[in-house]
C-alpha positions as CSV (number, residue, x, y, z in Angstrom):
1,X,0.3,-15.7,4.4
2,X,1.2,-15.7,0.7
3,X,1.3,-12.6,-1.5
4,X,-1.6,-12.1,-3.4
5,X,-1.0,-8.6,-5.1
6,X,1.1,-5.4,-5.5
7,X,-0.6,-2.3,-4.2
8,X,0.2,0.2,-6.9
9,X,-0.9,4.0,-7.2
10,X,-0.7,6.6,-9.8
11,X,0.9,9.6,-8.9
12,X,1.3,11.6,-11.2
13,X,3.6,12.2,-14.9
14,X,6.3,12.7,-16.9
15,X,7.6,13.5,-19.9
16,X,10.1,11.0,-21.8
17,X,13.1,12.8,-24.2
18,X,10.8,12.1,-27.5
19,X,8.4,14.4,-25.3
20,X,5.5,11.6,-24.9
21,X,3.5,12.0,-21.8
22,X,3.9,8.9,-19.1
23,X,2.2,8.4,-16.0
24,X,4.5,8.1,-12.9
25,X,3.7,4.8,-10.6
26,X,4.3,4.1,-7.2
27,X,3.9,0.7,-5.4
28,X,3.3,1.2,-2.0
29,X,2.3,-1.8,-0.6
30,X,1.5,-5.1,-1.0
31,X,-1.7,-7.6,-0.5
32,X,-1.3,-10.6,0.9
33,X,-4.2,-13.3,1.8
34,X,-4.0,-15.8,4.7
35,X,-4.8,-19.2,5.5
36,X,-8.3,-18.5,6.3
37,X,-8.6,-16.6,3.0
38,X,-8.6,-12.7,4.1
39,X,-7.1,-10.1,2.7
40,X,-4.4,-7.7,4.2
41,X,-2.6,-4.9,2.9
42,X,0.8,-4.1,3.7
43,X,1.6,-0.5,3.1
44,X,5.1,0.6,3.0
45,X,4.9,4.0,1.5
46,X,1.9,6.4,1.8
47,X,0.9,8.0,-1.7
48,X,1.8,12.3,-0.9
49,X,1.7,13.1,-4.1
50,X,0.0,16.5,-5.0
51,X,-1.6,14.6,-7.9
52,X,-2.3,11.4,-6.5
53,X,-6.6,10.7,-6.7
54,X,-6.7,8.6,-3.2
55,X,-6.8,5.4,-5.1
56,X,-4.7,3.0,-5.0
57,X,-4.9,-0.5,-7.6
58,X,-4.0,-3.8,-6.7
59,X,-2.0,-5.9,-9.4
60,X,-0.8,-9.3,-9.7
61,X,3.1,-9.6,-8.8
62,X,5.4,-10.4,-11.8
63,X,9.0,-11.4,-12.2
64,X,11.7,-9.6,-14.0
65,X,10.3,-11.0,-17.2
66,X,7.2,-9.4,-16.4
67,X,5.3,-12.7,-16.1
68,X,2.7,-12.9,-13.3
69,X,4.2,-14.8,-10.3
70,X,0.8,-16.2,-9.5
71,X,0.4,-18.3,-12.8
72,X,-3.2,-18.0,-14.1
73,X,-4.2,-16.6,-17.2
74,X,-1.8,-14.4,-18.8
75,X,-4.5,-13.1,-20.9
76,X,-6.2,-11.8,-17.9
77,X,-2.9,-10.0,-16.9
78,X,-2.2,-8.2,-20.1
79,X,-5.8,-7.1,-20.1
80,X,-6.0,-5.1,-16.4
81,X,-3.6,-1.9,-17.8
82,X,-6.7,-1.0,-20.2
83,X,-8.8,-1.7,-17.7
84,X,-7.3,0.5,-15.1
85,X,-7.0,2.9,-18.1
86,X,-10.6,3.1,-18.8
87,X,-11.0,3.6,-14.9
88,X,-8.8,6.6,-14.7
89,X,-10.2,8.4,-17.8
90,X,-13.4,8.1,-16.0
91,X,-12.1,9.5,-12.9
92,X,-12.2,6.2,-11.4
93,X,-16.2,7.0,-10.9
94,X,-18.3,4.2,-10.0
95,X,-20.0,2.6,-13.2
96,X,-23.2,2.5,-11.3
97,X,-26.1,5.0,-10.0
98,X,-23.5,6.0,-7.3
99,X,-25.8,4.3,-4.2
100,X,-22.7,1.7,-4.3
101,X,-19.4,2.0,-2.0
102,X,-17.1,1.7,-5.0
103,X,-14.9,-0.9,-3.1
């Protein structure tokens, strides 16, 4: 098994000294994918946070640098924070008619 992605949920904010609003991250877990290509996920904390939504985002690992691990397009990396912006200021609410499992 190889590790495929950090499992990383948002639960809840802060407020830095120049009084800017931040949101508070936890990783919990992590995925990992196996030789036959299946996905498992490793928790090792459980999200209990009054604020936390019940979702929880998978990301690619990165280094100190804060380089993806998994090489790829770097592009693709930078991009996934607005992304998983955009999904949160919808309330992480299915872009469809809502007939679809969102996962």
């Amino acid at each position: 098994m190889r590790k495929k992605y950090d499992a990383v949920a948002t639960i809840g904010t802060y407020r830095t000294k120049a009084g800017e609003e931040k949101k508070k991250y936890l990783t919990c877990g992590a995925v990992f994918e196996g030789d036959d290509g299946r996905l498992s996920m490793k928790l090792d904390a459980i999200p209990a946070s009054p604020e936390w939504t019940g979702w929880v985002a998978f990301y690619e690992p990165r280094d100190a640098n804060g380089t993806s691990t998994q090489g790829g397009n770097s592009n693709a990396v930078q991009a996934r924070p607005d992304a998983h912006n955009r999904a949160k200021a919808n309330a992480y609410q299915s872009q469809n008619d809502g007939d679809d499992i969102p996962f």
